[in-house]
C-alpha positions in Angstrom: 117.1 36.4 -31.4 113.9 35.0 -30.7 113.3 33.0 -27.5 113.5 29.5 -26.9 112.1 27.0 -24.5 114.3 24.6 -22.6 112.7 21.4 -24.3 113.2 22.7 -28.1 116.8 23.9 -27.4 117.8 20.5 -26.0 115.9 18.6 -28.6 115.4 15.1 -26.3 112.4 13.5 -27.2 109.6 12.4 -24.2 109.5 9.0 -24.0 106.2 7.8 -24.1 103.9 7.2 -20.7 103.4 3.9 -19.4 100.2 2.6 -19.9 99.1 1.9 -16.3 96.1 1.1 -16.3 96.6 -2.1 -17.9 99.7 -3.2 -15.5 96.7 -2.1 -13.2 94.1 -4.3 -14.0 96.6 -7.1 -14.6 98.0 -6.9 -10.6 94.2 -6.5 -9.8 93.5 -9.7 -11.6 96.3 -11.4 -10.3 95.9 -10.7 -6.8 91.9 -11.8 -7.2 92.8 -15.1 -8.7 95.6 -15.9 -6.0 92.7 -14.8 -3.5 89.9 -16.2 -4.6 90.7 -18.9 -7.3 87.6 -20.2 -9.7 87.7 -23.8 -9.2 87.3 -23.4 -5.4 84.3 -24.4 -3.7 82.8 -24.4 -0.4 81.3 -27.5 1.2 78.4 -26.9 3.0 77.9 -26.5 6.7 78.0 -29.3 8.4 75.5 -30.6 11.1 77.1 -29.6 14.4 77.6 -26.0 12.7 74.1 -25.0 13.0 74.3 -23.9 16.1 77.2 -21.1 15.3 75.2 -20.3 12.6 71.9 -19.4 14.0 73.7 -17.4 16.8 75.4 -15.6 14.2 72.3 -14.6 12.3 70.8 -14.2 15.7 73.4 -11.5 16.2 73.2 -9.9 12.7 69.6 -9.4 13.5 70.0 -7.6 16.4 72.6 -5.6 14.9 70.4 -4.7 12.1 67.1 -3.8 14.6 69.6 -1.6 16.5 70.8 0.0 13.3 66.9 0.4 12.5 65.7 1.7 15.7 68.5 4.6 15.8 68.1 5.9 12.2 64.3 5.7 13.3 65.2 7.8 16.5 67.4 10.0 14.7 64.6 10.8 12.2 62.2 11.7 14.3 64.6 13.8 16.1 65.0 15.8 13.1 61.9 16.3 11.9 61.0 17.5 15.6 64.0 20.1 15.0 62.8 21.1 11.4 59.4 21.4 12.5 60.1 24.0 15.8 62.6 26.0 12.7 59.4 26.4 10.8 57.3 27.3 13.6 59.9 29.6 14.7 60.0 31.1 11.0 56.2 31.3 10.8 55.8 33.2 14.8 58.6 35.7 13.3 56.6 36.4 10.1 53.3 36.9 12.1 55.1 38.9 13.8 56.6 41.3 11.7 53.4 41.7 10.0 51.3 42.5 12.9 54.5 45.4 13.5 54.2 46.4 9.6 50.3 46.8 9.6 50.1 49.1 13.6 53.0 51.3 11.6 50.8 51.6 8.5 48.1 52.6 10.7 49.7 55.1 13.3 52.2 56.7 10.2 50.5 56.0 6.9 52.1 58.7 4.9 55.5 56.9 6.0 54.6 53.5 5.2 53.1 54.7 1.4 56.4 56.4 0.7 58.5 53.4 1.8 56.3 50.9 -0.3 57.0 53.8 -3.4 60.5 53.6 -2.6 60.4 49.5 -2.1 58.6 49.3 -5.5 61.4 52.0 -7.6 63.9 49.8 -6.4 62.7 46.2 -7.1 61.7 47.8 -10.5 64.9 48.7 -11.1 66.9 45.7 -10.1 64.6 43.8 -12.4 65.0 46.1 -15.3 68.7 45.5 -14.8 68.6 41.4 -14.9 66.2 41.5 -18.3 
């Protein structure tokens, strides 16, 4: 007897899926229009508000120089950092070079047969990737 799933030995159709994103976009419209209806509009500011308003801009300013001079800070912290990781990666190069070449010159049988063995092995790692 051959094997049956659960939903064909029951034989109960899905019903379909609720299409949600329109009762989505209809709640989203409804909740903009209840917050910010179309025929609204704003008077302007009225005399005696200028002075709340240019000590609020006078306070967005200053928020927005502050904001400036730390991203400004913060960058220049980090390129100070990236630039010591460079130096620190160049010094280490040097000086592993300067220790390569006085090996090659007190063993220089040794260093030919490790550059012989360097150069099988790269050759065959690349003949395996092509």
């Amino acid at each position: 007897m051959p094997h049956r799933s659960q939903a064909e030995s029951l034989n109960v159709e899905q019903p379909p899926y609720p299409d949600w994103a329109e009762e989505m976009n209809e709640s989203a419209r409804d909740f903009a229009d209840k917050m910010a209806p179309s025929d609204r509009t704003y008077p302007p500011p009225r005399p005696g508000d200028d002075a709340a308003l240019a000590g609020s801009a006078r306070t967005v300013r200053a928020i927005g120089e502050t904001i400036i001079e730390r991203v400004g800070a913060t960058s220049i912290a980090t390129a100070d950092r990236a630039l010591a990781m460079v130096d620190s990666a160049a010094n280490s190069a040097r000086s592993m070079a300067r220790d390569l070449e006085s090996f090659a010159r007190r063993q220089p049988l040794s260093a030919l047969a490790g550059a012989l063995l360097i150069g099988v092995a790269l050759g065959m790692f690349s003949r395996r990737r092509a």
